[in-house]
KEDREN-446690 format. One line per 10 residues: their letters; for each residue x, y, z of N, C-alpha, C. Coordinates in steps of 0.2 Angstrom, whole numbers, plus 2048, in hexadecimal, padded with zeros to 3 digits. Layout:
% residues N
a = X,Y,Z,X,Y,Z,X,Y,Z  ...;
//
This chain:
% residues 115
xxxxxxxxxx = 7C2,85D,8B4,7C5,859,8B0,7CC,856,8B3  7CD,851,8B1,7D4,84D,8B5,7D8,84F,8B1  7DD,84F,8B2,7E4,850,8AF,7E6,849,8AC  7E6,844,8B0,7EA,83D,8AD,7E3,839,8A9  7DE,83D,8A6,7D8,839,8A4,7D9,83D,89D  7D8,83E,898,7D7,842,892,7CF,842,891  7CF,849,88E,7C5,84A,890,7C5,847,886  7BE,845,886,7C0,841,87F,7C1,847,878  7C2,84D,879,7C3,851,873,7CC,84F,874  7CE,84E,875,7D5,84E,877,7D7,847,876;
xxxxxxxxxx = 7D4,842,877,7D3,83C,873,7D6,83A,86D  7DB,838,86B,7DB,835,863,7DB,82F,861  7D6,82A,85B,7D8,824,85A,7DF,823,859  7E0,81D,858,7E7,819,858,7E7,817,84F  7E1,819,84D,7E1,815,846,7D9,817,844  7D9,81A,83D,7D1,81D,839,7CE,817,837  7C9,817,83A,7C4,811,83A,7C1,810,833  7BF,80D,830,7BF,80D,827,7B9,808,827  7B2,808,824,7B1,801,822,7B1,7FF,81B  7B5,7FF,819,7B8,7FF,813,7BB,7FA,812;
xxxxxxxxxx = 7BA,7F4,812,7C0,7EE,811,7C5,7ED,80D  7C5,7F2,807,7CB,7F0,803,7CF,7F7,806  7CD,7FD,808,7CF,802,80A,7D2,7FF,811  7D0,7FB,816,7D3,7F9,81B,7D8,7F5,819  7DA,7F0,815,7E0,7EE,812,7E4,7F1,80E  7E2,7F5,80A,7E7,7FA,808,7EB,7FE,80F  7E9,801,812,7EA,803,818,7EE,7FF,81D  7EF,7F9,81F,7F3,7F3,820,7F9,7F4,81B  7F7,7F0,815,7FB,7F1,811,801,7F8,812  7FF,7FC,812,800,803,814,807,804,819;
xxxxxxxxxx = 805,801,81F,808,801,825,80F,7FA,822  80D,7F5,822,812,7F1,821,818,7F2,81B  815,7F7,816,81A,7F8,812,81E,7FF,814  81E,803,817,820,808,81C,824,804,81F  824,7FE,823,828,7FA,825,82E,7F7,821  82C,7F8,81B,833,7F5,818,835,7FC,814  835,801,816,838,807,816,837,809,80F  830,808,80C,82D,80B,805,827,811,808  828,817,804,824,81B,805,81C,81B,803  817,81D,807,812,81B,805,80D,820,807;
xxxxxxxxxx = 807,820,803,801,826,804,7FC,823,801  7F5,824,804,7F0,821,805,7EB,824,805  7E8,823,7FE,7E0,828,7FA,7DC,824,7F9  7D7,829,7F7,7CF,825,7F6,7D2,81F,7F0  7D7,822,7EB,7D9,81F,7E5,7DE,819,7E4  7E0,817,7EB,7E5,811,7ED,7EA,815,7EF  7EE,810,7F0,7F6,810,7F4,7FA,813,7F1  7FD,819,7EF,803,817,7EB,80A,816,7F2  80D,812,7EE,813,810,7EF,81B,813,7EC  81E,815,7F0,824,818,7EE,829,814,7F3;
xxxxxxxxxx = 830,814,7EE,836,810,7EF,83A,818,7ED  83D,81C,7F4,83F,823,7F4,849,821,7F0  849,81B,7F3,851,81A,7EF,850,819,7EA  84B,818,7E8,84E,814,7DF,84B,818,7D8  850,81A,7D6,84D,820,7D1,848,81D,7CA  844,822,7CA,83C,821,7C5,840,821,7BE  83B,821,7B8,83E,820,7B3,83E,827,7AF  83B,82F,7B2,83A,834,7B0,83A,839,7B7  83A,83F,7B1,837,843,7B7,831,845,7BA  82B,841,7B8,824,840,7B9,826,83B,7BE;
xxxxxxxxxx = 82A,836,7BE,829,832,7C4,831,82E,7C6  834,836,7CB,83B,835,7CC,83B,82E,7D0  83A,82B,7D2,83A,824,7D6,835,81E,7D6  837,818,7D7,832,813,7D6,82B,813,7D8  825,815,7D6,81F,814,7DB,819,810,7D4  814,80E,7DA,80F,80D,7D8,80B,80E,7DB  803,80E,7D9,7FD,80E,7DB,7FA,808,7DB  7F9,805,7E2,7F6,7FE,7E3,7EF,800,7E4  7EA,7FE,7E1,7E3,7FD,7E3,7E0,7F5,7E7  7DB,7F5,7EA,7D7,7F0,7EB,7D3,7F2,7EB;
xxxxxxxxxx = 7CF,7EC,7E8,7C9,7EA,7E3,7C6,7E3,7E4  7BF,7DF,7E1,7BF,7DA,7E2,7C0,7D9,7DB  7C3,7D1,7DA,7C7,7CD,7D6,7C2,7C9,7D1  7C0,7CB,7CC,7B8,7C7,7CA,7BB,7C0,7C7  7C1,7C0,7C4,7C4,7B7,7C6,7C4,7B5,7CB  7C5,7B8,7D1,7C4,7B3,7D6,7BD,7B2,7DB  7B8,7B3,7D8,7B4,7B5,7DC,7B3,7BA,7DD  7B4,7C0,7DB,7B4,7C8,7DE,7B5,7C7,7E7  7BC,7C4,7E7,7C1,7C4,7EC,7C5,7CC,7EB  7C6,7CD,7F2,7CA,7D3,7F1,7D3,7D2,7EF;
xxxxxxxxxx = 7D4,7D7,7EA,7DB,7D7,7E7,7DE,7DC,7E9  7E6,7DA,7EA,7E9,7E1,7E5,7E9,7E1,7E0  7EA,7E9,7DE,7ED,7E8,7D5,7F0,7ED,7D6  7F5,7EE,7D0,7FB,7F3,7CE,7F6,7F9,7CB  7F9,7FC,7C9,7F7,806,7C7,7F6,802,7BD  7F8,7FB,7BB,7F7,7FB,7B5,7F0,7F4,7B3  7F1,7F4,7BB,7EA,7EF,7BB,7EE,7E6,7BC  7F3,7E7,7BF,7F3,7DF,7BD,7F1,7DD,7C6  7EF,7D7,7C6,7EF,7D4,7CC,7F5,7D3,7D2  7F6,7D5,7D8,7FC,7D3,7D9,7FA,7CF,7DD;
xxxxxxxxxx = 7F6,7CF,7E2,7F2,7C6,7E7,7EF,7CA,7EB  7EA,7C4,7EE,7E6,7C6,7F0,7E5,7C9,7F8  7E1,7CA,7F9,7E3,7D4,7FE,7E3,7D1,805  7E2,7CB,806,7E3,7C8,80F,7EC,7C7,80E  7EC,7C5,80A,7F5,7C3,80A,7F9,7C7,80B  7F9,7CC,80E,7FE,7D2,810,805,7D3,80C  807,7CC,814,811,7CA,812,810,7C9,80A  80D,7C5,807,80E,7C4,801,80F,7C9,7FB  809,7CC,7FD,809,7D3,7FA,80E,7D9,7FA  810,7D8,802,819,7DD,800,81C,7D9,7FE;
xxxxxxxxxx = 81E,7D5,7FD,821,7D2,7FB,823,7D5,7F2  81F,7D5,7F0,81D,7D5,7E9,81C,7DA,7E9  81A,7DF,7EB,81A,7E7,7E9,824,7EA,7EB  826,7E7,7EF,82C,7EC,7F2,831,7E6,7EE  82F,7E1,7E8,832,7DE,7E4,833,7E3,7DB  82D,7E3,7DC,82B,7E8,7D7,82E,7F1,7D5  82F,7F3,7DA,830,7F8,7DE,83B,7F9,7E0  83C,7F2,7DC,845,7F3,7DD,846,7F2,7D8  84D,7F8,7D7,850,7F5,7D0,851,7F0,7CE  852,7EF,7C9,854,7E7,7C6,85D,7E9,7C5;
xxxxx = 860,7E5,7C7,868,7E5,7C2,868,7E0,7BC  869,7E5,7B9,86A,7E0,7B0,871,7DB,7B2  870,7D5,7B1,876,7D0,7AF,87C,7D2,7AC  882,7D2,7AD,886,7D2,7A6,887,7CF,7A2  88A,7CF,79B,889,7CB,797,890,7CC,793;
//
């Protein structure tokens, strides 16, 4: 065995190969919102998403999170979506940017106006 060659048990992919198309978007999704410093975990059951700064509204969910699923969209064609943990659509699952966009909007407090 060489040294500067790894024998293939020693081997690791770079990424778990999926063929799961909305499972590979979620997964993407995944990575790019980890990029905007939201916590994230990835199950058979969808994404959930967590905002570790921003306090939750209880003790069942001390900080902001959701569960994103992908699904196909039967309005659109049974195109693949996201959607939120209470079922609403948030866009469609090639649009990534957009899609953090809207989740890590979701995902920040809001400041009340004064009045």
């Amino acid at each position: 065995m060489s040294i500067d060659r790894p024998s293939e048990t020693d081997a690791r992919p770079a990424t778990v190969a999926t063929t799961d198309p909305a499972h590979a978007r979620l997964a993407t999704l995944a990575a790019q919102l980890r990029g905007q410093h939201l916590s994230t975990s990835l199950r058979r059951n969808g994404l959930t998403v967590r905002n570790i700064e921003a306090p939750g509204c209880c003790e069942d969910n001390p900080v902001l999170s959701d569960t994103i699923t992908c699904r196909p969209f039967d309005r659109d064609g049974g195109h693949l979506w996201f959607f939120t943990s209470s079922g609403d659509p948030i866009i469609e699952a090639d649009r990534i940017a957009d899609a953090v966009v809207r989740i890590k909007d979701s995902l920040t407090p809001k400041q009340q106006a004064d009045r």
